[in-house]
N, C-alpha and C positions, 0 to 999 in steps of 0.2 A: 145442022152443025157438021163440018165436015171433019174427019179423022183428025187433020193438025192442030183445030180447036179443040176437041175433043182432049187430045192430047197435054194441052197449054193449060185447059181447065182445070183436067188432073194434075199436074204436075202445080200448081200452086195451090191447091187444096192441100196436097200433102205436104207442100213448104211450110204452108199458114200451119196445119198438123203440128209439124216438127216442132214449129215456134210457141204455139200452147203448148206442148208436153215440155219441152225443155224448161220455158218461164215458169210452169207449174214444179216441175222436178226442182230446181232451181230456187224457188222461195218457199218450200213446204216449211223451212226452219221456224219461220215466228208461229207457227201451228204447235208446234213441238213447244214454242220458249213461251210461249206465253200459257198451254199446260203446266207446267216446270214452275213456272213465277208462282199459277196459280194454287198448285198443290203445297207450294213453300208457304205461301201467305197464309194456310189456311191451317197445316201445321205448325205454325210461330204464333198465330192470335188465336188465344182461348174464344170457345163458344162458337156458334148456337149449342143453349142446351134445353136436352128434351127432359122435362119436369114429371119427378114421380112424385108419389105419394107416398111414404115410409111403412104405411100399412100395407101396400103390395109389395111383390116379388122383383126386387129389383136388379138387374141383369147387368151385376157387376164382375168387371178383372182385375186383376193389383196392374196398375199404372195407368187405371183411365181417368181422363181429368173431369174435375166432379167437381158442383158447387152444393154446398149442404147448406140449406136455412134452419135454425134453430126460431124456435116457437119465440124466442126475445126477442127476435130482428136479426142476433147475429149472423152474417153470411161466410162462411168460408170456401177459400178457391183453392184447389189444390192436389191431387191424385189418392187415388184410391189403391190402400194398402191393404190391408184383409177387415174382416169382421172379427170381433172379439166376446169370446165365450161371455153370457152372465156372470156377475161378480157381485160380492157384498154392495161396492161401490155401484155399480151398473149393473140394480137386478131386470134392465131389458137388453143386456148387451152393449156394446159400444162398435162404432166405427172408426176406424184408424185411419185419420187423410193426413198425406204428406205436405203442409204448405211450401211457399218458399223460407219462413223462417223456421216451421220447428215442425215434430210429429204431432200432430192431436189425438187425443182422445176424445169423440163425443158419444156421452150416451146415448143408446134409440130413446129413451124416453122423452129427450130434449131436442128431437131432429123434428121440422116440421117437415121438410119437402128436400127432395135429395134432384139435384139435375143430371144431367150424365150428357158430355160432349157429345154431340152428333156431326160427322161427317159432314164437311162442307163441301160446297160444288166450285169454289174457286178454281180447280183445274179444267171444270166445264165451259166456265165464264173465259178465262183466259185462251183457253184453245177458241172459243168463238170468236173474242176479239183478234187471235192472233191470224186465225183464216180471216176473219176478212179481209186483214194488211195482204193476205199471201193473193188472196181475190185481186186486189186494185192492182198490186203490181202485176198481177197477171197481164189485166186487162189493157193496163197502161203501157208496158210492153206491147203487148200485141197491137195494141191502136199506132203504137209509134213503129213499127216496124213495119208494121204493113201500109203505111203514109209513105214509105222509102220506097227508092227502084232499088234491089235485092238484086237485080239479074246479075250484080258482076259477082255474087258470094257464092262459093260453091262447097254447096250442101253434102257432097262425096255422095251423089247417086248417079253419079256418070252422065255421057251425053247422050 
């Protein structure tokens, strides 16, 4: 291969370069937005929740969202306010959850299983789906560009 091919090689390797990094730079956003979407969606819908047992040690903060089963069936959905001393009325204590209509009161003695929201991966799911969009266009860009004669575009790397 002689100097001026040499030359011509190079010089559209780093054309073809240019045109991945820029289509790459260029559609990183649905990577971002579908992150975004995902950590939205995942904040706005209650659940998954990881299920305790009211006889352990249960690794609560005032405003985590918590479903509590009581030993009748009852379920309640709703945030987690404090614990409340023993009383005549609740000699095992009570839990104080914030529903959407009112404060409860439920005593430990009637809690069978307490759940505690766990972190969803919706901003993981999202940013996967939204690379791959950022992939095809990548690729579809570059398949479509490089099918073109380019010779008349000039890239500003001189002659």
């Amino acid at each position: 291969m002689n100097r001026s091919n040499q030359m011509l090689a190079s010089h559209l390797r780093l054309r073809w370069f240019i045109r991945v990094v820029a289509c790459a730079m260029a559609s990183s956003g649905c990577t971002l937005i579908g992150a975004g979407v995902g950590a939205g969606i995942d904040h706005l819908v209650p659940g998954p929740y990881e299920l305790h047992s009211v006889r352990e040690r249960i690794p609560l903060t005032k405003g985590d969202r918590i479903r509590v089963k009581l030993r009748r069936g009852i379920t309640f959905d709703g945030r987690y306010l404090r614990f409340q001393a023993p009383t005549p009325a609740a000699l095992d204590g009570a839990m104080l959850v914030e529903t959407d209509d009112a404060v409860v009161e439920l005593n430990m003695s009637e809690i069978d299983r307490v759940g505690i929201e766990v972190t969803g991966r919706g901003w993981l799911y999202g940013g996967l789906i939204g690379l791959a969009v950022d992939v095809t266009v990548v690729v579809v860009a570059v398949v479509a560009t490089s099918n073109r004669d380019m010779s008349g575009v000039d890239l500003g790397l001189g002659k």
